[in-house]
N, C-alpha and C positions, 0 to 999 in steps of 0.2 A: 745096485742094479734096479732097474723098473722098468715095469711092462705097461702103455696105456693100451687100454683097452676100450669097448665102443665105442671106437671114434670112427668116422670113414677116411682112410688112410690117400694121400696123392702119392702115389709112387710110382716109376716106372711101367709100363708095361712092356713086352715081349721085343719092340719094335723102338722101345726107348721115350716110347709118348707116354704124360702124364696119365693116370686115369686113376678112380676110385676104387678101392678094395677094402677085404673085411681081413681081418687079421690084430694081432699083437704085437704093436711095434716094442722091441725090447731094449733097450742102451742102457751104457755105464756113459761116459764121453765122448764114447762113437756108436754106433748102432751096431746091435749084436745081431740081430734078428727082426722079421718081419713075417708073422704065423702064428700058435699057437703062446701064450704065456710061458716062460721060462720059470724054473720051478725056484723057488728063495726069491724071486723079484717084486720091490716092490708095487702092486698092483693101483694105476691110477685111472681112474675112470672118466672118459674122455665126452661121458654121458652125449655121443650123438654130433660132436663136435668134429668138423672137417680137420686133418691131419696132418698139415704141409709140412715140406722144406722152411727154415727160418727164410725169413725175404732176406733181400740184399739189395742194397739202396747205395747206387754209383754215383746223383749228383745230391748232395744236402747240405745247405746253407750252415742252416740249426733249425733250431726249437726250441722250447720250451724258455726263451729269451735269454738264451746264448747262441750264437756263432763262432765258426772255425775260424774269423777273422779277430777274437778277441784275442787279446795278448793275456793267456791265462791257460795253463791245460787245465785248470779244476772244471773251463767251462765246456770243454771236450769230454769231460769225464759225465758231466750233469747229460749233456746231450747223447753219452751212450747208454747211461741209466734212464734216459727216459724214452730211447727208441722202442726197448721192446714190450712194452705200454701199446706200439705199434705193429707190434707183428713183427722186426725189423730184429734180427742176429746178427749182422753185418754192415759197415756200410763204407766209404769213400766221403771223409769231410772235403767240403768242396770251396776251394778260396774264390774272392775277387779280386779286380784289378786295381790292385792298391800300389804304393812307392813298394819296390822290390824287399826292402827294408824288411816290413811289417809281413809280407808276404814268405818269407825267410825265416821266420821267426814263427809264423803258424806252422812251416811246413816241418821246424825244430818239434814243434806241439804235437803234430800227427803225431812224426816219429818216435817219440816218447809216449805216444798213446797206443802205441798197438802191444804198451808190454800191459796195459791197464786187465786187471784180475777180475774185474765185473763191472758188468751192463754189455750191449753190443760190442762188435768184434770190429775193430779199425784194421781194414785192409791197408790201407794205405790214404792215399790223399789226388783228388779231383781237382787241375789247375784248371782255373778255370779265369782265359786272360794269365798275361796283360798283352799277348803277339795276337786281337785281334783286330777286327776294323773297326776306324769313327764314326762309317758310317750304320754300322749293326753294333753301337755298345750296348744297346738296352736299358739297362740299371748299373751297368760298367762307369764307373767317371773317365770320361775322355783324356785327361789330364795324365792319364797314368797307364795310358798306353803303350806300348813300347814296340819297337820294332823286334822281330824274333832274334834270338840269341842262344845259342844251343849251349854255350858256355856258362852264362849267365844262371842255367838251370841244370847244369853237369855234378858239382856237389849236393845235389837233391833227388836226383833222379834216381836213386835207390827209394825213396817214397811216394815217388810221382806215377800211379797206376794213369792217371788219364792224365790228356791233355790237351783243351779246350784253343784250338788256332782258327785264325782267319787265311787260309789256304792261298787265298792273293797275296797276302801280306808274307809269305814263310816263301823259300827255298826246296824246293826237293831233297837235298841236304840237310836237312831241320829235320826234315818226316826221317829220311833212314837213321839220325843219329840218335833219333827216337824208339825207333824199332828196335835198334842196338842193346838197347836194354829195354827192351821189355814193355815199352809204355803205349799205349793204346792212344794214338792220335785221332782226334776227334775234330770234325768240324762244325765252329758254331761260330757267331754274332759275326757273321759274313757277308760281305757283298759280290763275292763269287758269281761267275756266270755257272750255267751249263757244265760247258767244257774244260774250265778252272775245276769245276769239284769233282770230274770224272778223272780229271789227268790227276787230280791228289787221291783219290779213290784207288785208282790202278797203282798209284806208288805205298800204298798199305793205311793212309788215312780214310780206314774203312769203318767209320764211327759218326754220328752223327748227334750232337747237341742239341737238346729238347726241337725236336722237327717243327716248323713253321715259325717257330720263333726266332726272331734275330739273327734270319737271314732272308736270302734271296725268295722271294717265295713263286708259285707255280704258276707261270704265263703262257700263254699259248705259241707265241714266239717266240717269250725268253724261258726256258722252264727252270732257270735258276738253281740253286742249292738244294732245293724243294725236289724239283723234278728229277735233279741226280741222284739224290736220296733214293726217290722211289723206282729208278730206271738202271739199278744193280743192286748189289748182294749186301749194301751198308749195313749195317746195325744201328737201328735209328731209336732216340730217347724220344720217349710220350710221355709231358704232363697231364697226364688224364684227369685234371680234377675242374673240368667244362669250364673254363676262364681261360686258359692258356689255349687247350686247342678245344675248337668246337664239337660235339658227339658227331654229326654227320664228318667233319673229318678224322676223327677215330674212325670211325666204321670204313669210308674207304680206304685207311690205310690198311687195315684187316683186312680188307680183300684184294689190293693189291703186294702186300708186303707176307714174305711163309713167316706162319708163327716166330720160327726161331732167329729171326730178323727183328724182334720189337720188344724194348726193353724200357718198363714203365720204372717215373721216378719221380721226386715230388717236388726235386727242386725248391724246398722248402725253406724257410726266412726263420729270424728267431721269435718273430708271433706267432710260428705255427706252435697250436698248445698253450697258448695265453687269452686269446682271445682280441675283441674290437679294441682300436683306440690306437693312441701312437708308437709307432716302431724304429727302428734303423738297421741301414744293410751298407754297408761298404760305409759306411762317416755319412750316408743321408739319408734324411726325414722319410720315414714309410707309414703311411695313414691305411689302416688296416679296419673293413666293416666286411662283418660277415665270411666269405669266401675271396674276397676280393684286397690285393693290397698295392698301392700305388706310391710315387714320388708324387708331388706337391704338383709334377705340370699335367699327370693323369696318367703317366708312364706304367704299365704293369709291371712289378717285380716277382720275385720267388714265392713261389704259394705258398698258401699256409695247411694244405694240405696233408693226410699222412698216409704211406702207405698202403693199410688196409681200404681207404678214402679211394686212390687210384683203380686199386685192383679192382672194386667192388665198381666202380663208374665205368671201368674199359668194359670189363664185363656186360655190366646193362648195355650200354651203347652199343655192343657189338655183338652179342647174341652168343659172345665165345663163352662155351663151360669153364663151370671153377675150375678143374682140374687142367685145362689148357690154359685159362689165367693164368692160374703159379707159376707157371711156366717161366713167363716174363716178368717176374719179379724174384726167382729165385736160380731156375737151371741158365736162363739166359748169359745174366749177369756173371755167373761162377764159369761159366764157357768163355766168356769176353775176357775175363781178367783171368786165366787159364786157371783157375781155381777147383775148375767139376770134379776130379780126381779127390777132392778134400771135400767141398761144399757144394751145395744147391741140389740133392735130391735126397730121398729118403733110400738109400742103400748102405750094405750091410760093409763096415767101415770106415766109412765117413762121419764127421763130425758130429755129434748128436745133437744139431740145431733145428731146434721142432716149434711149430707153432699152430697153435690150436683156434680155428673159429667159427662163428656161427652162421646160418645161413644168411643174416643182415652182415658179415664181414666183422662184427664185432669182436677183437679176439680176447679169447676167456682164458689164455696159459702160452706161458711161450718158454722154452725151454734153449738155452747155450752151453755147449758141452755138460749136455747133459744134467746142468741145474738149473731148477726153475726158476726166474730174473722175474 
């Protein structure tokens, strides 16, 4: 058992919004308590350090120069031992749109990685493709698109927490047999009008894949994917890391979108955590300088971003407190994937996935079920 202590704690308040407080968080693998030191507990001092929820990260490529798409679970295992280096207890590996084949075969990899005994917590797996559009593939190879098929992903959808569709391209059909079990239909890399993404909206594809990117974007007589996003109740992904989407539109999504509508994520490649120089995402060439990673004809790909990196950028650009931050990188995410009841805030029973950091976002301790990783 252990107790940190001064740290400034994110926890609930009365009302269920994040806010700061002083106290002893106490846990064994789940949180005992939240107040004074518990007596025999080992006492860890959190010397000043802000107190979160572990995050939870719904779309990621990789990192540290592995991917969900290699054929290998050692490299899903590298990638969960080096998430919480990130702030990150949780996450959703997220595939590309490759020959079903290969795609079959990472999703074998998930499934085998959520028994994994340390590093981050594999919820499950982020399809991401191959039922989008040619004309919003992004970094998707066109080649390997496929029209939707509910069958085709029926012995997998026990691992399949999201699912990444072009809304034109699917069925109403597709969406409910989705919902059936459980899976969180998402719309992304879309050429959707308007009223395509309201009428999938209203049948429960109430999800939306990294906003402004690789889809319809916001016109004054078409408002597109974009506009539908922000003109209901969606749950929309922000790569906040100023390449993907611009600060000024962070910030008006903040104030047209309620907090618990925006769910940050990094959408990360396997150069996030390697640094400059050449890469690969889906079988093609990614030329990575700085903050910035591209295909060969200038194409932006998955950032190389990490977590703490978002949170700390939504933040600046938006003027929202840390303790409402977290929000959207840990209670959101565990509400989408009906998870809150176990994960995503610091209450007494739930998991003890804790992460500690500084006021520059740097995190100095991060704890999953209750051992520090």
């Amino acid at each position: 058992m252990k107790s940190l202590i001064n740290g400034r704690l994110i926890a609930p308040d009365a009302d269920g919004n994040f806010a700061i407080c002083a106290g002893a968080l106490t846990f064994d693998d789940k949180i005992i308590s939240i107040g004074e030191p518990v007596e025999g507990a080992e006492l860890i001092d959190a010397a000043g350090a802000y107190v979160s929820p572990g995050f939870i990260n719904v779309h990621i490529h990789g990192a540290a120069g592995v991917d969900t798409m290699d054929d290998d679970i050692a490299a899903l295992q590298t990638l969960a031992d080096f998430l919480p280096s990130t702030g990150v207890t949780s996450f959703l590996p997220t595939t590309m749109t490759m020959p079903l084949e290969n795609i079959y075969r990472a999703l074998e990899h998930v499934r085998a990685g959520q028994s994994f005994t340390s590093g981050a917590r594999i919820l499950g797996a982020h399809l991401e493709g191959p039922f989008i559009s040619k004309k919003f593939n992004g970094a998707q190879a066109k080649e390997n698109i496929l029209p939707a098929d509910f069958d085709s992903i029926k012995d997998c959808a026990d691992v399949i927490k999201i699912i990444t569709v072009a809304p034109e391209e699917v069925r109403l059909e597709f969406i409910a047999r989705c919902l059936e079990k459980n899976i969180v239909v998402s719309i992304g890399h879309s050429a959707a009008t308007y009223e395509q993404t309201l009428t999938a909206i209203a049948h429960g594809a109430n999800h939306i894949t990294h906003l402004f990117n690789a889809q319809t974007g916001l016109h004054h007589r078409k408002p597109g994917v974009v506009g539908a996003a922000l003109d209901s109740s969606a749950t929309v992904e922000l790569i906040a890391d100023n390449v993907h989407v611009h600060p000024v539109a962070q910030r008006l999504v903040a104030k047209v979108k309620p907090r618990s509508e925006i769910i940050l994520i990094t959408d990360s490649i396997r150069a996030c955590g390697v640094g400059d120089g050449l890469s690969e995402l889906g079988g093609q060439k990614v030329f990575v300088k700085g903050n910035l990673a591209t295909l060969a004809d200038g194409t932006i790909v998955g950032s190389v971003a990490t977590m703490n990196d978002v949170l700390k950028n939504f933040c600046a650009n938006t003027n929202l407190d840390v303790a409402s931050g977290v929000e959207l990188v840990t209670k959101n995410p565990a509400v989408e994937l009906k998870l809150f009841d176990k994960l995503g805030s610091l209450e007494v029973g739930k998991a003890a996935d804790v992460t500690l950091f500084d006021d520059d976002f740097n995190v100095k301790k991060t704890f999953i079920n209750g051992q520090a990783v």
